[in-house]
N, C-alpha and C positions, 0 to 999 in steps of 0.2 A: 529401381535404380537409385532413384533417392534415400531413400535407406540404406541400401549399402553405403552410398557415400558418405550417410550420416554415422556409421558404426566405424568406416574407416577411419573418417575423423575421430570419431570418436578413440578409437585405437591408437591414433596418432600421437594424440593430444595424451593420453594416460602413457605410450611411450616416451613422449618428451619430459613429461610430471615423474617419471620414472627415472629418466638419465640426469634431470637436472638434481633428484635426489641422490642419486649413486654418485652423480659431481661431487655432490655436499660431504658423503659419508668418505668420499677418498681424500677431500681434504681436511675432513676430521680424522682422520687416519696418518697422514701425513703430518700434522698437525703433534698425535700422541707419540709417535714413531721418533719425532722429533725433541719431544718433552722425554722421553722414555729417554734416550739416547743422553741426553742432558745431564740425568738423574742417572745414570747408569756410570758416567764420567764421575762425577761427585763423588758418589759412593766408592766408585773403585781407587780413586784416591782418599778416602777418610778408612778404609780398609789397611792402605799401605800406610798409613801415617801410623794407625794403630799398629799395624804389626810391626812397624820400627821401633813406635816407644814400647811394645812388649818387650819387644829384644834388650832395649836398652834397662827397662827395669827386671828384666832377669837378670841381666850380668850386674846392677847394683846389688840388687838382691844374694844373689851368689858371692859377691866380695863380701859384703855385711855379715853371711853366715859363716866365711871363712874367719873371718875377723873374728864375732863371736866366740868361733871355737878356739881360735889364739887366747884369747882374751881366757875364757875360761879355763884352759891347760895353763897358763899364767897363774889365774887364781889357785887353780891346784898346786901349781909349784909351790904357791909362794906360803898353804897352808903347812904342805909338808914338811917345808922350811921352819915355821913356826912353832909346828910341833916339838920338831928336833931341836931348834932354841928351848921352847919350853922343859923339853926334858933332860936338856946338858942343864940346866939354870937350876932346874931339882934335883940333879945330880950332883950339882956347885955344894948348892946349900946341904945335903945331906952331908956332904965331904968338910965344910965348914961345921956344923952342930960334931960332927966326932972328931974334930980336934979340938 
C-alpha cells in the first residue's frame, strides 16, 4: 500500500512538474504570439510606406522620361533648323561669289 502511495505521489509530483512547465511554455507562447504581432505591425506599415514612395518615384520617373523625350525632339528640331540655316548660308554665299 505504501508503495503505491509512494508512485502516486510520485505521479503527482512529475504531473504538477509537467503543468507548471506547459504554464511556462504558454506563456512563452503568449509571450512570441505577442512579439510576432508587434513585428508583423511594423513591417506591414514599412511595406505601405514603400509602396507609396514607389509610386511616387514612378510617376517622377515617368515625367523625367516624358521631358527627356521633349527635350530631345527639341534638340532635333532645332538641328534640322540648323542644317537648313547652314545650307541657305551656302546657298547665300554661292549666289554672292557668281555676282
Amino acid at each position: 500500500m505504501e508503495q503505491r502511495q509512494g508512485e502516486m505521489s510520485a505521479a503527482r509530483e512529475k504531473l504538477e512538474t509537467l503543468m507548471k512547465s506547459m504554464e511556462v511554455l504558454l506563456t512563452e507562447v503568449e509571450q512570441l504570439r505577442s512579439h510576432c504581432t508587434h513585428w508583423n505591425l511594423e513591417l506591414s506599415r514599412h511595406i505601405t510606406e514603400l509602396r507609396l514612395e514607389n509610386r511616387e518615384l514612378t510617376e517622377k520617373y515617368d515625367a523625367l522620361a516624358q521631358e527627356l523625350q521633349e527635350a530631345l525632339e527639341t534638340i532635333e528640331d532645332l538641328q534640322d533648323t540648323k542644317y537648313a540655316l547652314d545650307a541657305k548660308e551656302r546657298q547665300a554665299e554661292k549666289l554672292n561669289r557668281q555676282l
